[in-house]
N, CA, C and O atoms as CSV, one atom per row, in Angstrom:
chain,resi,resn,atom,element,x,y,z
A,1,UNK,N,N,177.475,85.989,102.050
A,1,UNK,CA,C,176.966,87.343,101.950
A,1,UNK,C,C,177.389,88.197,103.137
A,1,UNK,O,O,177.401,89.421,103.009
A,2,UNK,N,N,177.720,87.649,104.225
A,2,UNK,CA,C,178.040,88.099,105.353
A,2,UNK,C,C,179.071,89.276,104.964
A,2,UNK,O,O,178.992,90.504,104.986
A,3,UNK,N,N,180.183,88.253,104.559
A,3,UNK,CA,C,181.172,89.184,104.235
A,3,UNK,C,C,181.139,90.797,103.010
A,3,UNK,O,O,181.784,91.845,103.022
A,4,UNK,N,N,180.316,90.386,102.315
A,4,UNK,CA,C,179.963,91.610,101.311
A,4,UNK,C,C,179.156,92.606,102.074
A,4,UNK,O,O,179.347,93.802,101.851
A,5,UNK,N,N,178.040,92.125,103.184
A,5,UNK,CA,C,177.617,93.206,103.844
A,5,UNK,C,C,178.638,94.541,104.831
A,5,UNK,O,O,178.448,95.751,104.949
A,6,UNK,N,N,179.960,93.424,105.520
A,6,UNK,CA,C,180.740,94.337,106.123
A,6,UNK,C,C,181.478,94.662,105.014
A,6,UNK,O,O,182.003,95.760,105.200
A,7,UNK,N,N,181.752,94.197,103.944
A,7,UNK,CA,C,182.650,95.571,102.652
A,7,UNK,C,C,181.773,96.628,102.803
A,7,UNK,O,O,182.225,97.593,103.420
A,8,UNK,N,N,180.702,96.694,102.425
A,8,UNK,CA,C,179.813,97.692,102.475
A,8,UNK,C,C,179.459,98.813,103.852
A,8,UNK,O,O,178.883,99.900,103.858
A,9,UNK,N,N,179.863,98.288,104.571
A,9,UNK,CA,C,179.667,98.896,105.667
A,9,UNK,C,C,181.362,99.785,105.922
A,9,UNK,O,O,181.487,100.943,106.320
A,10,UNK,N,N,181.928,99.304,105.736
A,10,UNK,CA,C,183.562,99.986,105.849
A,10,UNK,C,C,183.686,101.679,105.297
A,10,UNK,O,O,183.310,101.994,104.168
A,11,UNK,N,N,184.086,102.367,105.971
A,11,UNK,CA,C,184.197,103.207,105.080
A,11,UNK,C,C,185.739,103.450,105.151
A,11,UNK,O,O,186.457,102.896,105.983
A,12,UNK,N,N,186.302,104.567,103.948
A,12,UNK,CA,C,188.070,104.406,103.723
A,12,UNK,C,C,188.256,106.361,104.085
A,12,UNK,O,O,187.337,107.130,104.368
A,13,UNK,N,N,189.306,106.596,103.983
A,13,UNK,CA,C,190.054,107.505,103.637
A,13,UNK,C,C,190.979,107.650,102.878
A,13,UNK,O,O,192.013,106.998,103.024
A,14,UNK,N,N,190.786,108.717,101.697
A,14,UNK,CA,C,191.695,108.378,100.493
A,14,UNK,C,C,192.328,109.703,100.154
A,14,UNK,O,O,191.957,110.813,100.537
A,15,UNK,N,N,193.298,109.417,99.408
A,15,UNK,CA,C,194.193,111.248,98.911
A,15,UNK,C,C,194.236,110.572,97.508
A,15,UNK,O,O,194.369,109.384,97.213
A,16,UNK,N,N,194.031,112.066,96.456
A,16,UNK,CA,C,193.897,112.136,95.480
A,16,UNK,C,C,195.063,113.120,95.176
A,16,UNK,O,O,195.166,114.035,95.993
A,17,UNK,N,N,195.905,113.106,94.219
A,17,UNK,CA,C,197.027,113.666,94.122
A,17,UNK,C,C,196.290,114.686,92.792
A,17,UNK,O,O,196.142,114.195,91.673
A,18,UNK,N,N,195.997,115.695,93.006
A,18,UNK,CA,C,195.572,116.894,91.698
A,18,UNK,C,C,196.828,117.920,90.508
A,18,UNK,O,O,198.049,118.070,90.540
A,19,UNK,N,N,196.243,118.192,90.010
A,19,UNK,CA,C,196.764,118.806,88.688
A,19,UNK,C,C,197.443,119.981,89.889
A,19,UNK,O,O,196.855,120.314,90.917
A,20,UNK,N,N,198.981,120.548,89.399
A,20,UNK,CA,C,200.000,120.818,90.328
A,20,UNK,C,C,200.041,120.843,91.354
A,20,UNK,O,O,200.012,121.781,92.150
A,21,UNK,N,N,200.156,119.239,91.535
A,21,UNK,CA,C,200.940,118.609,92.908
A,21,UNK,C,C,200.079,119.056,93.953
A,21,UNK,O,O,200.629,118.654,94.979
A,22,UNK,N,N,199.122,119.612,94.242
A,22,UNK,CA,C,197.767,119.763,95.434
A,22,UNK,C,C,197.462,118.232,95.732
A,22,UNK,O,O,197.932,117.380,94.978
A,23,UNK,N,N,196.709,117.886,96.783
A,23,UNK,CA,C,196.115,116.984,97.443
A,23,UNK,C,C,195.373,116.965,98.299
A,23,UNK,O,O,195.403,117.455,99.428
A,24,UNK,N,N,194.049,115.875,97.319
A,24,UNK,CA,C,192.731,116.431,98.046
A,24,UNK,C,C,192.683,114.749,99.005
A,24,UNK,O,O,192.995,113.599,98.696
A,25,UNK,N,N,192.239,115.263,99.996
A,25,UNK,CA,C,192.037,113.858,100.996
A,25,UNK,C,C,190.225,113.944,101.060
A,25,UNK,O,O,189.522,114.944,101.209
A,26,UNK,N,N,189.961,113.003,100.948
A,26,UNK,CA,C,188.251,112.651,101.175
A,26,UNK,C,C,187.911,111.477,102.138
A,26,UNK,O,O,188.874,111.093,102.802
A,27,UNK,N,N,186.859,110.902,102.324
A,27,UNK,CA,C,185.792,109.458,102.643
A,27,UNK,C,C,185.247,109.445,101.614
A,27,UNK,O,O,184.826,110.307,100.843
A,28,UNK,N,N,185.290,107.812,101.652
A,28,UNK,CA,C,183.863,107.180,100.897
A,28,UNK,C,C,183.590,106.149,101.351
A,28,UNK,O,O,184.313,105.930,102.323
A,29,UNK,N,N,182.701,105.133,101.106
A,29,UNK,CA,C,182.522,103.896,101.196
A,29,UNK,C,C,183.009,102.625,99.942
A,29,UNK,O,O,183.045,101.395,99.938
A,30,UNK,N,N,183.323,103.678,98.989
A,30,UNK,CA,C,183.832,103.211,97.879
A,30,UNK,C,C,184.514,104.166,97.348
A,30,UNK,O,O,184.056,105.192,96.845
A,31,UNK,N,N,185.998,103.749,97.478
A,31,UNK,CA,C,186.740,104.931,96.735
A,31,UNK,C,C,186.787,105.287,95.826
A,31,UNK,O,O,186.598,106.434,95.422
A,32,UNK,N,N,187.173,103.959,95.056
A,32,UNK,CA,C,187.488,103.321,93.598
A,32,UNK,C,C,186.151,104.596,92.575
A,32,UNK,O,O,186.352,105.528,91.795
A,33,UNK,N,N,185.255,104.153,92.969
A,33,UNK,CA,C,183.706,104.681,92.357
A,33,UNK,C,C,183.686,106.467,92.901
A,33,UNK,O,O,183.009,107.255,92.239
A,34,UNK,N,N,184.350,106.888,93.932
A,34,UNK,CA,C,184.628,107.892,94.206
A,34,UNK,C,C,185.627,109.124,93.116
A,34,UNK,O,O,185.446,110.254,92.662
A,35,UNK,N,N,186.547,108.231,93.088
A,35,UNK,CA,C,187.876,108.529,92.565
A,35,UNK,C,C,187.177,109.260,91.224
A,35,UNK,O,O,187.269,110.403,90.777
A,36,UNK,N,N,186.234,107.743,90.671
A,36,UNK,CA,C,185.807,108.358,89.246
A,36,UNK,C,C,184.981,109.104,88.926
A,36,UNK,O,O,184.743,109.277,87.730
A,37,UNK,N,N,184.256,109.807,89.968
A,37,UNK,CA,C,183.464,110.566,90.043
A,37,UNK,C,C,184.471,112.180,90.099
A,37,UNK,O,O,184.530,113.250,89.492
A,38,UNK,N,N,184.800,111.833,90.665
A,38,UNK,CA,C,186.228,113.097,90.789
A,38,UNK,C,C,187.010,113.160,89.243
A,38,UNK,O,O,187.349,114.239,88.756
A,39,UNK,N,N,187.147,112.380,88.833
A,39,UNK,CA,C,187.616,111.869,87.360
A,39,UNK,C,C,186.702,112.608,86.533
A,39,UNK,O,O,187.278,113.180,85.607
A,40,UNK,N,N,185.340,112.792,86.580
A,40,UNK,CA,C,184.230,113.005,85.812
A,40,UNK,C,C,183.765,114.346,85.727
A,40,UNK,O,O,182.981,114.953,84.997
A,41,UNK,N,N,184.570,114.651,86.805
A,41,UNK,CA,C,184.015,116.284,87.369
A,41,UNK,C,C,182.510,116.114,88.350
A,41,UNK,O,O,181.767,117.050,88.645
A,42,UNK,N,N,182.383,115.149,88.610
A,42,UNK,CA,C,181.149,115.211,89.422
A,42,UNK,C,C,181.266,115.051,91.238
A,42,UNK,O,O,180.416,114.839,92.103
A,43,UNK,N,N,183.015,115.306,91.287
A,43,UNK,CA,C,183.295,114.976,92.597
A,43,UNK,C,C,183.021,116.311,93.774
A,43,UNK,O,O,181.936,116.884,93.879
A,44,UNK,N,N,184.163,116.616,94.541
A,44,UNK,CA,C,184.385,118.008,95.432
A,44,UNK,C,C,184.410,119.215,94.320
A,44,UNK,O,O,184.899,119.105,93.196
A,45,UNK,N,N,183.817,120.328,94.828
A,45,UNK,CA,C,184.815,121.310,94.190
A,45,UNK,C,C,185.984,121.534,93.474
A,45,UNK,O,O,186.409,121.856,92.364
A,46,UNK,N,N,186.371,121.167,94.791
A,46,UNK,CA,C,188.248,121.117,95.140
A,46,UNK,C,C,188.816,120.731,94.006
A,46,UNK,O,O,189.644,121.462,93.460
A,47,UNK,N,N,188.348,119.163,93.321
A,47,UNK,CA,C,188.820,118.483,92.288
A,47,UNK,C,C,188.288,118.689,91.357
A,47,UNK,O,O,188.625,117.819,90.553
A,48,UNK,N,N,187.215,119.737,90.679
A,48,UNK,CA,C,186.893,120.513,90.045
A,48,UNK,C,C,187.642,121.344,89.122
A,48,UNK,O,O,187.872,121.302,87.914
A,49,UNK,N,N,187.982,122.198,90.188
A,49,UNK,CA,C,189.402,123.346,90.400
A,49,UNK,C,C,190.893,122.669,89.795
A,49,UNK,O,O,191.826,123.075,89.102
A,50,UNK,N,N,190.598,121.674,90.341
A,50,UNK,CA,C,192.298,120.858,90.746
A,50,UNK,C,C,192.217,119.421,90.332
A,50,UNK,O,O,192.541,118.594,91.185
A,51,UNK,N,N,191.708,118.857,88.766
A,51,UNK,CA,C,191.488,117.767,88.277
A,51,UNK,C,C,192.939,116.827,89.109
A,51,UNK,O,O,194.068,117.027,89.556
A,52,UNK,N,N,191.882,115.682,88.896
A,52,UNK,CA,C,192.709,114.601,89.785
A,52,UNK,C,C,193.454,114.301,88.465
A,52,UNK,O,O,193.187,114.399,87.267
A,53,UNK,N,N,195.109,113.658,89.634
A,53,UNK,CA,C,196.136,112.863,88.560
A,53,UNK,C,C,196.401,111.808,88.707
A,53,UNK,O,O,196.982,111.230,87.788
A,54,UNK,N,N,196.103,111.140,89.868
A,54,UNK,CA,C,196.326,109.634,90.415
A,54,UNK,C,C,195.558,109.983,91.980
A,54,UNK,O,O,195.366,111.000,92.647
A,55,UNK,N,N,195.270,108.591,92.112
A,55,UNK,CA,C,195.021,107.938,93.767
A,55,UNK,C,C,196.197,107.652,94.431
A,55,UNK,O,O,196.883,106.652,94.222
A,56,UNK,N,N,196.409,108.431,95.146
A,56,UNK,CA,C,197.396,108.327,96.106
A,56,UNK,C,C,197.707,107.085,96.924
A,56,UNK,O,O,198.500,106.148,96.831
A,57,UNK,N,N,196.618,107.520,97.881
A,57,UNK,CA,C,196.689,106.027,98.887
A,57,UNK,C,C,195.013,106.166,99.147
A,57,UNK,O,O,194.256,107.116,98.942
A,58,UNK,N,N,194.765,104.795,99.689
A,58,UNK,CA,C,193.384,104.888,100.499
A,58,UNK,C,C,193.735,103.705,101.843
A,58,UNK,O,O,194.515,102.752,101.841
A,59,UNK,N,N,193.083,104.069,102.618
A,59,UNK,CA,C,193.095,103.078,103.759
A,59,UNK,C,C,191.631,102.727,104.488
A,59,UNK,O,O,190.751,103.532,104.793
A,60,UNK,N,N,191.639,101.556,104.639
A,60,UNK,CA,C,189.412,101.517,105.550
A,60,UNK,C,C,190.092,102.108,106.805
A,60,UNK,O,O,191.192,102.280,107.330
A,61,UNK,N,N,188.791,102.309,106.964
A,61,UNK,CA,C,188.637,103.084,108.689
A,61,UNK,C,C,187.725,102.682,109.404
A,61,UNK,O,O,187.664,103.013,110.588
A,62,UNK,N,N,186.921,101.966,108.888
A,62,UNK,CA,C,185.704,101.268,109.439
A,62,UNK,C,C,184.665,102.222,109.442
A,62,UNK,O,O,184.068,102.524,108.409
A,63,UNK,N,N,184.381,102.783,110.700
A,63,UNK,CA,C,182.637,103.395,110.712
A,63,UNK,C,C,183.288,104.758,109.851
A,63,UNK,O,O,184.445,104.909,109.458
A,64,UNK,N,N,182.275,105.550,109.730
A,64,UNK,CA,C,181.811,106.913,109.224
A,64,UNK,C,C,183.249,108.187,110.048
A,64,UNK,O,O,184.232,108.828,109.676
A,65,UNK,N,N,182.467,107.914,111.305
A,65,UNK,CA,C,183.370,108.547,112.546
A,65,UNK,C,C,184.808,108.214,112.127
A,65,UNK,O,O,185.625,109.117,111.947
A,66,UNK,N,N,185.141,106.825,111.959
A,66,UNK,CA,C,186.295,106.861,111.925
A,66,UNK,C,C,186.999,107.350,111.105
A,66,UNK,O,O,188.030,107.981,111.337
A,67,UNK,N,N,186.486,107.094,109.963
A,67,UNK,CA,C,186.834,107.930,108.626
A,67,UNK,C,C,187.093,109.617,108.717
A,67,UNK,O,O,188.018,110.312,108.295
A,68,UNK,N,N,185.767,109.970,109.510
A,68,UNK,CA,C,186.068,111.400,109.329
A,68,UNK,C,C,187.178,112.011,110.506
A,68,UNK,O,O,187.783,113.082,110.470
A,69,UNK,N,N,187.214,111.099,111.401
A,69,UNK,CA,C,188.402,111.673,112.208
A,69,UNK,C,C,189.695,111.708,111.599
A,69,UNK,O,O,190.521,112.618,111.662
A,70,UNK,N,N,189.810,110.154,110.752
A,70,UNK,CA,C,190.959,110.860,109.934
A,70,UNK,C,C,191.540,111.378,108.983
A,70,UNK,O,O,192.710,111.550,108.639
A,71,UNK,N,N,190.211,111.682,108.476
A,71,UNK,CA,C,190.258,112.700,107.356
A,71,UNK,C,C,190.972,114.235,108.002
A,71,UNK,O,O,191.998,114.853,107.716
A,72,UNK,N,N,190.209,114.392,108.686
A,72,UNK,CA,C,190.310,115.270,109.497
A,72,UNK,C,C,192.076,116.040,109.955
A,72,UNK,O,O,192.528,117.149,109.669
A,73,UNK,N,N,192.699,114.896,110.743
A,73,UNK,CA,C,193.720,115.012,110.873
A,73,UNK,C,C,194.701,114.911,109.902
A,73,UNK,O,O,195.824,115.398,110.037
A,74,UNK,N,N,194.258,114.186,108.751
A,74,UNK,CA,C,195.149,113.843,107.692
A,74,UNK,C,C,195.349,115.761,106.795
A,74,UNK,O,O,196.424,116.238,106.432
A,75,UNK,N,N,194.104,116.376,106.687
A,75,UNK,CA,C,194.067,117.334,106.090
A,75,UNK,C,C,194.857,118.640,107.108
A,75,UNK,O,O,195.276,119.769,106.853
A,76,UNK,N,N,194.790,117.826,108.299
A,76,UNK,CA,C,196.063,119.225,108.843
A,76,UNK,C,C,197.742,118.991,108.397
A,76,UNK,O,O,198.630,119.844,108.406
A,77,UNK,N,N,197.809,118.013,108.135
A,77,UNK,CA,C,199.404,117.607,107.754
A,77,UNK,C,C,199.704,118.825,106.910
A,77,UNK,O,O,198.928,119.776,106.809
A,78,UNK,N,N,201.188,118.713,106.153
A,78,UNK,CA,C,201.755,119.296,105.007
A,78,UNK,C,C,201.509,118.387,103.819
A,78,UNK,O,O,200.848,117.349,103.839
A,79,UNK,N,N,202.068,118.869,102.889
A,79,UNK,CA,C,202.132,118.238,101.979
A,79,UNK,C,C,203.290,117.371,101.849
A,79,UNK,O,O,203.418,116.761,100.787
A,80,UNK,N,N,203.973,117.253,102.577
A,80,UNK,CA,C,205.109,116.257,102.204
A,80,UNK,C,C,205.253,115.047,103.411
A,80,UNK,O,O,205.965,114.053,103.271
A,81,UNK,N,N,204.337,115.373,104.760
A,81,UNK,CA,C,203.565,114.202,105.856
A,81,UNK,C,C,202.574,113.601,104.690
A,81,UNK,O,O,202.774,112.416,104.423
A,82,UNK,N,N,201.248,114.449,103.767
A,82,UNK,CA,C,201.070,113.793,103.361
A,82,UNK,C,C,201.394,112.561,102.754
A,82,UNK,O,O,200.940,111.440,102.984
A,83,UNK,N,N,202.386,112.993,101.814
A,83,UNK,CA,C,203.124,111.855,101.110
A,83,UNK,C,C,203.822,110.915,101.435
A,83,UNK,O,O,204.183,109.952,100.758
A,84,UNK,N,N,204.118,111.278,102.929
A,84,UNK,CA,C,204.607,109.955,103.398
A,84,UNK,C,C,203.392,109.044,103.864
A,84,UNK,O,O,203.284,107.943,103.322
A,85,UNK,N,N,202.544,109.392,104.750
A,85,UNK,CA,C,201.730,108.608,104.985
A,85,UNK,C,C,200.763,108.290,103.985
A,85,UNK,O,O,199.672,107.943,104.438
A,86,UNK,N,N,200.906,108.326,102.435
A,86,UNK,CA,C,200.598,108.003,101.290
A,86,UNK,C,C,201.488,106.909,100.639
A,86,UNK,O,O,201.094,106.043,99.858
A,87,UNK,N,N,203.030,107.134,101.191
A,87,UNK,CA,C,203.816,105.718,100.634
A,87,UNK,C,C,204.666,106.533,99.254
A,87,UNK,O,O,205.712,106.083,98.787
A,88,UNK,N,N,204.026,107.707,98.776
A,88,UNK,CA,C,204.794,108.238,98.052
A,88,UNK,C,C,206.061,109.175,97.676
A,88,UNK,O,O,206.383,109.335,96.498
């Protein structure tokens, strides 16, 4: 159980690639369950506006902080830093 408590504790940073080519970067603690919430219309705004077309990339970050720092920085990039540091 040890180990399922630190899954749970991890949190990620993820990019969502939206309806023309936009990209929304978020946190969660669960992306996957994130993603589909964004899928559902029950996510950001943003992806509201700008229905998701795929999951880009996600990466853990560990705490909260960490996550949001690089959310943070990830959302100053371009769009085409994005995509590299997405793999796409």
């Amino acid at each position: 159980m040890e180990g399922a408590s630190r899954m749970d504790a991890t949190w990620w940073v993820y990019m969502i690639e939206c309806r023309g080519g936009k990209i929304y970067t978020g946190i969660a603690k669960d992306p996957d369950a994130r993603y589909r919430r964004h899928l559902s219309g029950n996510g950001a705004a943003f992806t509201r506006m700008n229905p998701p077309v795929a999951m880009l990339a996600k990466r853990p970050c560990g705490t909260r902080s960490d996550a949001l720092r690089a959310e943070r920085t990830l959302r100053r990039l371009t769009g085409r830093e994005k995509r590299v540091w997405a793999g796409t």
